[in-house]
SELUMBA-238552 format. One record per residue (C-alpha): chain; x, y, z. Coordinates in nm, 2 decimals. Layout:
+-------+--------+--------+--------+
: chain :      X :      Y :      Z :
+-------+--------+--------+--------+
:     A :      X :      Y :      Z :
...
+-------+--------+--------+--------+
# end
This chain:
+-------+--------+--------+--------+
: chain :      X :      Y :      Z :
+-------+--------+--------+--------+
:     A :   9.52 :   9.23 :   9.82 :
:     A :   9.16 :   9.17 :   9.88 :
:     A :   9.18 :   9.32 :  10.22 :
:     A :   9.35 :   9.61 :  10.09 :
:     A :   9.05 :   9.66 :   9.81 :
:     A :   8.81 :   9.62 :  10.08 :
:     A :   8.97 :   9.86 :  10.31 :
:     A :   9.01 :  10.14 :   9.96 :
:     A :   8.64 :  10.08 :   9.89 :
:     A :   8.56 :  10.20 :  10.24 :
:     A :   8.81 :  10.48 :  10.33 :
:     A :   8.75 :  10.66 :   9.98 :
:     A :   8.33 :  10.67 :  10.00 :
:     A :   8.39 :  10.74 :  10.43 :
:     A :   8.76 :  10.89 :  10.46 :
:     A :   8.89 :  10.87 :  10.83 :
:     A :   9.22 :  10.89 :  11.07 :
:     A :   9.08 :  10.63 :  11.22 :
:     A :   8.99 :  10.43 :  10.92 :
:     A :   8.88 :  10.06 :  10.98 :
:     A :   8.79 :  10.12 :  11.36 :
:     A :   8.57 :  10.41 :  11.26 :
:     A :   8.41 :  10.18 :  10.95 :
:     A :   8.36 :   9.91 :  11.22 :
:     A :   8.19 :  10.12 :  11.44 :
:     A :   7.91 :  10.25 :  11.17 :
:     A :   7.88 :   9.89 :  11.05 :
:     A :   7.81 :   9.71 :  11.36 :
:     A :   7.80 :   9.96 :  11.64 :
:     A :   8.06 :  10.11 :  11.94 :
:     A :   8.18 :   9.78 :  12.09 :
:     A :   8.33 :   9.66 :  11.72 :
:     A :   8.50 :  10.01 :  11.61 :
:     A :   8.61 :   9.98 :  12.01 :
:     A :   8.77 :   9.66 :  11.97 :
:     A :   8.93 :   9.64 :  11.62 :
:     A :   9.10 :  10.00 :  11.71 :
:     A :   9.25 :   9.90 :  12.06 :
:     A :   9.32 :   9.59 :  11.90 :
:     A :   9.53 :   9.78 :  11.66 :
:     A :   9.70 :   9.98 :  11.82 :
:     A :   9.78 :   9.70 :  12.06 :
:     A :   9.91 :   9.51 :  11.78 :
:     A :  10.14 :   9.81 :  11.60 :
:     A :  10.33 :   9.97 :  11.93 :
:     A :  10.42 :   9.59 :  12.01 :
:     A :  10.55 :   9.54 :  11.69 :
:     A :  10.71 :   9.87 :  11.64 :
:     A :  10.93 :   9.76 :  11.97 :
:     A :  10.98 :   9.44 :  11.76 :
:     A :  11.09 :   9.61 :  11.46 :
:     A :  11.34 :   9.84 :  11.69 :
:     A :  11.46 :   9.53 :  11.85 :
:     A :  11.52 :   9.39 :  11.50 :
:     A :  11.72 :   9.71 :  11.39 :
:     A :  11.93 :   9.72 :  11.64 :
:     A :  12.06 :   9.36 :  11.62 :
:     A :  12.17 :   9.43 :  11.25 :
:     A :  12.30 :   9.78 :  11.41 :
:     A :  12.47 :   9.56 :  11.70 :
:     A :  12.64 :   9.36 :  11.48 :
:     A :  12.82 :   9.66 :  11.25 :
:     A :  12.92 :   9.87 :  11.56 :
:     A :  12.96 :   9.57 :  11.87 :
:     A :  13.07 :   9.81 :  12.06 :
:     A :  12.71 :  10.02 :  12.12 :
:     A :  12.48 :   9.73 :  12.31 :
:     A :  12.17 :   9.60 :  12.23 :
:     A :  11.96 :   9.75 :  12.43 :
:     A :  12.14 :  10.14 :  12.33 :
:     A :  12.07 :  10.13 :  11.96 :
:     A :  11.69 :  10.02 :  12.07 :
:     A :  11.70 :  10.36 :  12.29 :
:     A :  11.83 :  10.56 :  11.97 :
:     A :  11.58 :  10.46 :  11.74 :
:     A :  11.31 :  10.52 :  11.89 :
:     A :  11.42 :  10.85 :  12.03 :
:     A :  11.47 :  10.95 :  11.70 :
:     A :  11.20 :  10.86 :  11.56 :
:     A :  10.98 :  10.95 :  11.88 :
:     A :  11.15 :  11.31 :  11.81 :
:     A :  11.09 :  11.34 :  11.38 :
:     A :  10.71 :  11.25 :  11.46 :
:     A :  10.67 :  11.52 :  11.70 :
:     A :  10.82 :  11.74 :  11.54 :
:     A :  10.58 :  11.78 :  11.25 :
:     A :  10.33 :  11.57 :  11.00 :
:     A :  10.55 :  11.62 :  10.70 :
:     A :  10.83 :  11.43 :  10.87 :
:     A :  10.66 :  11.10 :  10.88 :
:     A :  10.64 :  11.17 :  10.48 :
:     A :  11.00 :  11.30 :  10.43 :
:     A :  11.10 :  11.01 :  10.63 :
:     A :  10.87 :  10.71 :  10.41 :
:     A :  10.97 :  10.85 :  10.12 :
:     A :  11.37 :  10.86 :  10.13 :
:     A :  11.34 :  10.52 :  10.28 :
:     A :  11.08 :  10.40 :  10.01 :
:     A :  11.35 :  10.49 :   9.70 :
:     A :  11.59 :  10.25 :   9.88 :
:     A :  11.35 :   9.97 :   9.92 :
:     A :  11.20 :  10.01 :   9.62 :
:     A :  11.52 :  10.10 :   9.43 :
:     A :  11.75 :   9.79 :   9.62 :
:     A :  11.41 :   9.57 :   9.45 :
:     A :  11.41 :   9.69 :   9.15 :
:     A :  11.81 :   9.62 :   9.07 :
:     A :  11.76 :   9.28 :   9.21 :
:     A :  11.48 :   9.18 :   8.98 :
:     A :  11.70 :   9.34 :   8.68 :
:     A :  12.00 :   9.10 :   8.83 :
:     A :  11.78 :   8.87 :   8.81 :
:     A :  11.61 :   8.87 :   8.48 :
:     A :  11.98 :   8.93 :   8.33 :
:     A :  12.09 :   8.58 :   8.49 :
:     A :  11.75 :   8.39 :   8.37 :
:     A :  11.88 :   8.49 :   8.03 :
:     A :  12.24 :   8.45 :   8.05 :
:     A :  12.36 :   8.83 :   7.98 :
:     A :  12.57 :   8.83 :   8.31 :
:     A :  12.91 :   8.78 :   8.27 :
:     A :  13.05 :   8.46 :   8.27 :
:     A :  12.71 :   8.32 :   8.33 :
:     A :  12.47 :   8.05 :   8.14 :
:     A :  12.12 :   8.14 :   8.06 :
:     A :  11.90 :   7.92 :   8.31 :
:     A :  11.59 :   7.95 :   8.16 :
:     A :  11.29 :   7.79 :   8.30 :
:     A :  11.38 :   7.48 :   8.44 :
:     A :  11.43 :   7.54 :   8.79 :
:     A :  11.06 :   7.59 :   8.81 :
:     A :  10.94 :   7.27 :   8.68 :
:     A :  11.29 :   7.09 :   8.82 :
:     A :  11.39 :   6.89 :   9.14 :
:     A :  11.08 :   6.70 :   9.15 :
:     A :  10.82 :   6.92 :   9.03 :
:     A :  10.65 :   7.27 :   9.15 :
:     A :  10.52 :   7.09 :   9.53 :
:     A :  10.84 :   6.85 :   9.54 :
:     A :  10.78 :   6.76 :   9.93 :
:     A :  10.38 :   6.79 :   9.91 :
:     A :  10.13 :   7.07 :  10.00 :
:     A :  10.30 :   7.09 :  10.40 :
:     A :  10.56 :   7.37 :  10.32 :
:     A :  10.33 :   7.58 :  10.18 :
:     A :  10.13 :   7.55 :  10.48 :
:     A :  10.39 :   7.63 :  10.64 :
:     A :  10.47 :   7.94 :  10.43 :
:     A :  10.15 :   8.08 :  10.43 :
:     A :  10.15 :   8.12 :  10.86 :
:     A :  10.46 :   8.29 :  10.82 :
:     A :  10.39 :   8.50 :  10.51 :
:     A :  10.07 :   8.62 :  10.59 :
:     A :  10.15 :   8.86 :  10.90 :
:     A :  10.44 :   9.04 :  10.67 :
:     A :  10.15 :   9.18 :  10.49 :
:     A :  10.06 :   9.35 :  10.83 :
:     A :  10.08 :   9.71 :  10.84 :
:     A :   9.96 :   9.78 :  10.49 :
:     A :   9.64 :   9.92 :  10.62 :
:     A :   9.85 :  10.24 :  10.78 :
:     A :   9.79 :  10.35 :  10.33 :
:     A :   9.43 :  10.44 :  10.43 :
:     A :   9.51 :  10.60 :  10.77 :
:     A :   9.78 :  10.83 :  10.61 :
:     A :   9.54 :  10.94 :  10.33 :
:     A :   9.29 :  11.04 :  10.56 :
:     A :   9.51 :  11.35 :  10.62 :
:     A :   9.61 :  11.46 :  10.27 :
:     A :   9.39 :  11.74 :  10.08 :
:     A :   9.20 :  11.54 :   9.86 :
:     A :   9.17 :  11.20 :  10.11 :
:     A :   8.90 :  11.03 :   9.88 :
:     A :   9.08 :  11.09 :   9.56 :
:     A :   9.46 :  10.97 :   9.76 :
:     A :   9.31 :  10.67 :   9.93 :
:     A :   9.18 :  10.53 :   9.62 :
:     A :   9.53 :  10.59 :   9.42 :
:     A :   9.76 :  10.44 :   9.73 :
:     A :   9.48 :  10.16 :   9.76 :
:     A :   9.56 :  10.08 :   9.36 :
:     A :   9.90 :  10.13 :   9.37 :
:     A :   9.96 :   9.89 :   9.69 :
:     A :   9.79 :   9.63 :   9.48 :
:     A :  10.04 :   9.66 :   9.22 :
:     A :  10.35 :   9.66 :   9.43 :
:     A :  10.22 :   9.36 :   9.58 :
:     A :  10.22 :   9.20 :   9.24 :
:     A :  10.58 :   9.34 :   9.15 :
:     A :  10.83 :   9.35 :   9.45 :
:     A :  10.66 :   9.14 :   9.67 :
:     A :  10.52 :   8.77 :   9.39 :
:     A :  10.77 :   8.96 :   9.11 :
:     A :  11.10 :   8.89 :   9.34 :
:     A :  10.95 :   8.55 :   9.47 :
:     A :  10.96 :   8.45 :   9.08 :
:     A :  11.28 :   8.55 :   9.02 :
:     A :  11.45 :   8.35 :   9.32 :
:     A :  11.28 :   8.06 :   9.21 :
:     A :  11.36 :   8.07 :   8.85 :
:     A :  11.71 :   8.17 :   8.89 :
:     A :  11.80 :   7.88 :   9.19 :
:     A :  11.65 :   7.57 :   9.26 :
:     A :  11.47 :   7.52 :   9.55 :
:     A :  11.71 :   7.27 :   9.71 :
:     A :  11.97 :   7.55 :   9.71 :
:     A :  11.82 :   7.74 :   9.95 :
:     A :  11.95 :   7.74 :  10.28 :
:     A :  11.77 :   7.77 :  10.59 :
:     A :  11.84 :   8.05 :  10.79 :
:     A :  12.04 :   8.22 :  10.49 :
:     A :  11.83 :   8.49 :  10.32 :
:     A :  11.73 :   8.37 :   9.98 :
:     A :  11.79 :   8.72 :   9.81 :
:     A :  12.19 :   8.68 :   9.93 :
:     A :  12.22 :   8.35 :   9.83 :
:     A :  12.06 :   8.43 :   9.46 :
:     A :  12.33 :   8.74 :   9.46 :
:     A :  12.60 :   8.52 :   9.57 :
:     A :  12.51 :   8.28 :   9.32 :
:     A :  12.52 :   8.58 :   9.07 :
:     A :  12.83 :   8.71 :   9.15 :
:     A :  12.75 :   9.03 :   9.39 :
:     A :  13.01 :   9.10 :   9.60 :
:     A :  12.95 :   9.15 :   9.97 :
:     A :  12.60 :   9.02 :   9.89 :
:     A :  12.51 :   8.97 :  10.24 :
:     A :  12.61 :   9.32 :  10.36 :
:     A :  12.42 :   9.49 :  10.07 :
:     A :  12.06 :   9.26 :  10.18 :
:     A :  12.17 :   9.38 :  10.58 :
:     A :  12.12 :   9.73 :  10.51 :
:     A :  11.81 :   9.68 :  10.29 :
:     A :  11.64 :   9.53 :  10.57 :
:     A :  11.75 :   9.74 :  10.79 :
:     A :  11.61 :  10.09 :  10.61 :
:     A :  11.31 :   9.85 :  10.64 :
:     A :  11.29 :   9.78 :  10.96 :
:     A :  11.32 :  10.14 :  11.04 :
:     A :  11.05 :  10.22 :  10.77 :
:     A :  10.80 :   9.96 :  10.92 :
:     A :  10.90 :  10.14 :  11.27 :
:     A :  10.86 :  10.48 :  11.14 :
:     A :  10.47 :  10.38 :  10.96 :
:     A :  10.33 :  10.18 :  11.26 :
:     A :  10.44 :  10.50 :  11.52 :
:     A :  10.25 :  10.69 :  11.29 :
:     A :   9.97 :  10.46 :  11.26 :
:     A :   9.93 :  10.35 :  11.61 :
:     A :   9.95 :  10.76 :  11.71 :
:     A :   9.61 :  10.81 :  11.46 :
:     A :   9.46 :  10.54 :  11.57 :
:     A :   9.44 :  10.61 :  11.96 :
:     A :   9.35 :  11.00 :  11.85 :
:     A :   9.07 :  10.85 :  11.66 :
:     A :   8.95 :  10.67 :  11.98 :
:     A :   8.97 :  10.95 :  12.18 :
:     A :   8.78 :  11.16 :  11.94 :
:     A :   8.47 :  10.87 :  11.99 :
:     A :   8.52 :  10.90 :  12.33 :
:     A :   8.64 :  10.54 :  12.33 :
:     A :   9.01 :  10.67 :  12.49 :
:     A :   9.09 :  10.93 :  12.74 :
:     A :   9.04 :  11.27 :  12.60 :
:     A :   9.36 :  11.42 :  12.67 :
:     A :   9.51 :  11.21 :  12.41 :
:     A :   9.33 :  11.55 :  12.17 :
:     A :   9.53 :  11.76 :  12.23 :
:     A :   9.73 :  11.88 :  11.93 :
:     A :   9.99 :  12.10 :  11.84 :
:     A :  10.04 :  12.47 :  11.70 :
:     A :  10.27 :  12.68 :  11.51 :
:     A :  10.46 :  12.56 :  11.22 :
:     A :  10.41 :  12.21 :  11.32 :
:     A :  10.07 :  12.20 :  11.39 :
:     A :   9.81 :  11.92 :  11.39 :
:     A :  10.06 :  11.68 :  11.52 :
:     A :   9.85 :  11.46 :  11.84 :
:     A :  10.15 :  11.47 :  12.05 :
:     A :  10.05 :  11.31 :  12.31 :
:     A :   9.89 :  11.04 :  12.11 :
:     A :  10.24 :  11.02 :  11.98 :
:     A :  10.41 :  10.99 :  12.32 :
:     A :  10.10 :  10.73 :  12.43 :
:     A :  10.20 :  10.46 :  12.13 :
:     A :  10.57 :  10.52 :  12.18 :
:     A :  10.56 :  10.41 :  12.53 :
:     A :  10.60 :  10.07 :  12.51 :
:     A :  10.88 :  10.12 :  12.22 :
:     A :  11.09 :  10.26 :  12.55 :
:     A :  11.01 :   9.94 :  12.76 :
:     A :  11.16 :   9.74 :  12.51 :
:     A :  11.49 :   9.92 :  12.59 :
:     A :  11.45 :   9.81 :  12.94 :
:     A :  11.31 :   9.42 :  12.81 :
:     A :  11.66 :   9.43 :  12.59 :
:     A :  11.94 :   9.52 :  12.82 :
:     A :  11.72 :   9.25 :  13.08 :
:     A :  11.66 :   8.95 :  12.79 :
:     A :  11.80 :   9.04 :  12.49 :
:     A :  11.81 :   8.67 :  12.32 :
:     A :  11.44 :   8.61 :  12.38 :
:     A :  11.25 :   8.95 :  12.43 :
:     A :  11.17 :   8.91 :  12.05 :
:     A :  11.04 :   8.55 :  12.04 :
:     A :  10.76 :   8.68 :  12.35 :
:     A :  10.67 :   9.01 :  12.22 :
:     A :  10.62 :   8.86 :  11.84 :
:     A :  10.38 :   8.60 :  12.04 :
:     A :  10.21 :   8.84 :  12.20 :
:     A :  10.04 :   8.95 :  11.92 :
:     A :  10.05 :   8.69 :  11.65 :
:     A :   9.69 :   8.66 :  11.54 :
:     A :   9.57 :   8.97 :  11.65 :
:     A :   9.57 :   9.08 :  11.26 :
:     A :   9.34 :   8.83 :  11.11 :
:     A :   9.11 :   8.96 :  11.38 :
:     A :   9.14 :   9.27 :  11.24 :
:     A :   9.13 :   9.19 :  10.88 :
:     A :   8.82 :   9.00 :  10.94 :
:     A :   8.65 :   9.29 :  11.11 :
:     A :   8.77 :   9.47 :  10.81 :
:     A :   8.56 :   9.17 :  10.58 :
:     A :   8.24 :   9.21 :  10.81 :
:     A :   8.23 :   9.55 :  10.77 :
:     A :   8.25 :   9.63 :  10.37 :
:     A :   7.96 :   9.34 :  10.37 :
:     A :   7.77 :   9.55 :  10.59 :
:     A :   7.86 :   9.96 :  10.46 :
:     A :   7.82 :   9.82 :  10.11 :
:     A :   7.47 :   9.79 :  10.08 :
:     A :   7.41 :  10.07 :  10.30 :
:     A :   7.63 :  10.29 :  10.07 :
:     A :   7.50 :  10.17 :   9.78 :
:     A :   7.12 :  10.27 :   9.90 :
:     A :   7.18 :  10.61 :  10.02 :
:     A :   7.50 :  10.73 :   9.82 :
:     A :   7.60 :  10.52 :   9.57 :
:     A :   7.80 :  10.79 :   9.42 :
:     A :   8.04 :  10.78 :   9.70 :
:     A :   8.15 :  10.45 :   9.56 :
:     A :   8.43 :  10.53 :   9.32 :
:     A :   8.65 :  10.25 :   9.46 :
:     A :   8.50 :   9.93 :   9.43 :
:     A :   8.59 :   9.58 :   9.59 :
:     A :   8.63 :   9.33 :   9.36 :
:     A :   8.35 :   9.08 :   9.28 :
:     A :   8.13 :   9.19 :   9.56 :
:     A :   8.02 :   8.97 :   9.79 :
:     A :   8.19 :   8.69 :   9.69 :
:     A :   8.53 :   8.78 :   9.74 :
:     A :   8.41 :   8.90 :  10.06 :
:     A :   8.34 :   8.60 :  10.19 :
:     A :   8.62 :   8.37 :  10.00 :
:     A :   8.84 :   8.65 :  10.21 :
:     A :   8.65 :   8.56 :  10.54 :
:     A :   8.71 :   8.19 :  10.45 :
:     A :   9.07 :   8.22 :  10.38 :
:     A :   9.12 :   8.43 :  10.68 :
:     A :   8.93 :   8.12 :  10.89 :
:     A :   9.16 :   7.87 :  10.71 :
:     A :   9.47 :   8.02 :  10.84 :
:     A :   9.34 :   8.04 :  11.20 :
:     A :   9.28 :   7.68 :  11.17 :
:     A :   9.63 :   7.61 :  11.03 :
:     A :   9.79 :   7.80 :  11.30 :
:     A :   9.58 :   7.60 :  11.55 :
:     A :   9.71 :   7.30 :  11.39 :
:     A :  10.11 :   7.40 :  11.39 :
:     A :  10.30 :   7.34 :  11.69 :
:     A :  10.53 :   7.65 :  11.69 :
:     A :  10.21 :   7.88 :  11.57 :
:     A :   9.95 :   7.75 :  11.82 :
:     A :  10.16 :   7.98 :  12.08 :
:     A :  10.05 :   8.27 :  11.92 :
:     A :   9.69 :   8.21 :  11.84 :
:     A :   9.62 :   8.15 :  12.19 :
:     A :   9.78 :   8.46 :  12.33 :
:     A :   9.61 :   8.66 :  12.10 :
:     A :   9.30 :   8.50 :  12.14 :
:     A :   9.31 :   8.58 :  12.51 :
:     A :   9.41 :   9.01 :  12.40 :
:     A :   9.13 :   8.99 :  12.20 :
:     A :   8.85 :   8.80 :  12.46 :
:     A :   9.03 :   9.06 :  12.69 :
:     A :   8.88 :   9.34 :  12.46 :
:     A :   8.59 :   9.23 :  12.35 :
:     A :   8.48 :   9.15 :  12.68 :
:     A :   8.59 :   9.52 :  12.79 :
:     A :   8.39 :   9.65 :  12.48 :
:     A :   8.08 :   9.44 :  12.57 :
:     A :   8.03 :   9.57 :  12.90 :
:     A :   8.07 :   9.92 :  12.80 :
:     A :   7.82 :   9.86 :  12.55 :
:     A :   7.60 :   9.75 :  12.83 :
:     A :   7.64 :   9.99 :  13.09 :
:     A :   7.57 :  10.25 :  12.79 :
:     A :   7.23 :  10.12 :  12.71 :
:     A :   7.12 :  10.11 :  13.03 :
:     A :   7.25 :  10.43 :  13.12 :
+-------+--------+--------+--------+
# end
């Protein structure tokens, strides 16, 4: 959330497709805006291959007979094809698969409520005691949510595509600042409000590893075919996710290119009645989408496992270039146009820094956590890998 206000501030006073990269690169020079948006873009066309890989295992198991690696092929020639096609398919596309989400959410915490309260049918009220229950709110200690927090924290990842897709609407200062504030509150709803409800509704110890805790809290309801219903709400999700970070990687490298930090063909745009859409910044992200076909049909029980560590920490660089930056652009905005600021972070430049702090803390979990330390260290070597690459650029520019 604090991220997400830092990143509002910044896009509504200096709207851009490129948004954090370009904010990096006025905050602290070429080699950061360099960095944080190859780092990006690194980080969404590897996971949009992981969220196609994800899709099609669902997929896989509905229709066995189509393999693996084929629904992986369909996906993301389909999706390669809509954002081609024109900008106002990426929209079309967000917003029917938006209502689901949002609408599958919104019935579930209704569910829900109408089970804490014992309206169901054939149901007690259950009140508030599963929260205070089975030994207490931290029953086993402070270790699972440790635990919780390494995993939870990269699902937030890909929240920051808001302030690259309001860069191209008519009014992107106004439209940042609204899907900024907005974000926050469905962060607060769906996201903490649906944590609540599982919680109240079952105790903790009902929970069963591996088992989605949204089926078993339907199940324990009474929804029939519980687990179906959750399968195809993730899987609209997955595809949603896929459909966002194609777009967002796409911007992203056009945004480089326009710096001159990535080839220059990647400008070209197209005309007629789909115009403005960087195709070949399209086709450029999308690449590696179509190697996952070929990683899939090769390994498909652990091409998911490698690609996820590929990229594991890369975000918290990100977010804490993000951080350093609104430190930096704030003071300078507020000196020489302070009327651009009609978005402001929250208790600036404190919360700043208790962001930077958290965002150290988790590195230091993860370095700490035998399955997580994987991770950090192969995305500590992608990011020495571009830094170092920036650095030298950086030099041969100055003395050039």
């Amino acid at each position: 959330m604090l991220v997400m206000r830092m990143l509002g501030e910044m896009s509504a006073a200096m709207p851009a497709s490129g948004s954090f990269s370009v904010h990096a690169e006025r905050a602290m020079g070429r080699w950061a805006g360099f960095s944080v948006g190859w780092l990006y873009w690194f980080l969404l066309v590897v996971v949009l291959a992981v969220e196609a890989t994800a899709a099609a295992r669902i997929a896989n198991g509905w229709v066995p007979g189509i393999a693996q690696w084929a629904w992986v092929l369909i996906f993301m020639v389909v999706f390669t094809c809509a954002n081609l096609a024109a900008v106002k398919n990426f929209g079309e596309f967000e917003f029917w698969f938006a209502a689901l989400k949002v609408g599958a959410i919104v019935l579930f915490l209704g569910l829900g409520l109408l089970a804490v309260f014992g309206v169901l049918p054939d149901t007690e009220p259950v009140g508030l005691g599963n929260l205070t229950g089975q030994g207490g709110f931290l029953p086993n200690g402070w270790e699972g949510v440790v635990s919780g927090v390494l995993t939870v924290v990269f699902a937030f990842g890909g929240l920051e595509v808001v302030t690259i897709a309001a860069a191209e609407t008519e009014d992107p200062a106004r439209n940042v600042a609204r899907a900024v504030r907005a974000a926050v509150w469905r962060i607060l709803f769906f996201y903490v409000g649906s944590m609540l409800v599982i919680v109240t509704v079952l105790p903790w110890s009902a929970q069963q590893a591996g088992l989605s805790p949204y089926v078993t809290v339907l199940d324990a309801i009474g929804v029939p075919s519980a687990g179906q219903v959750m399968n195809i709400v993730v899987f609209v999700a997955l595809l949603s996710a896929l459909n966002a970070n194609l777009y967002g990687s796409s911007r992203m490298v056009f945004s480089l290119a326009e710096r001159g930090e990535a080839p220059k063909g990647l400008l070209k745009v197209s005309g007629g009645a789909g115009g403005g859409v960087p195709r070949r910044a399209v086709l450029a992200s999308v690449a590696f989408g179509f190697v996952s076909v070929l990683l899939n049909l090769l390994w498909p029980e652990t091409v998911f496992l490698y690609m996820l560590n590929a990229v594991g920490a890369v975000l918290l660089f990100v977010w804490g270039l993000v951080a350093a930056s609104q430190l930096r652009l704030r003071r300078r905005i507020e000196r020489e146009a302070p009327e651009l600021l009609t978005l402001r972070m929250w208790g600036f430049p404190w919360l700043t820094w208790v962001t930077l702090a958290g965002l150290g803390g988790v590195l230091v979990l993860m370095l700490t956590d035998d399955a997580a330390r994987p991770q950090l260290l192969w995305s500590a070597g992608a990011t020495g890998v571009v830094l170092l690459v920036a650095l030298v650029r950086e030099l041969r520019a100055r003395r050039a």
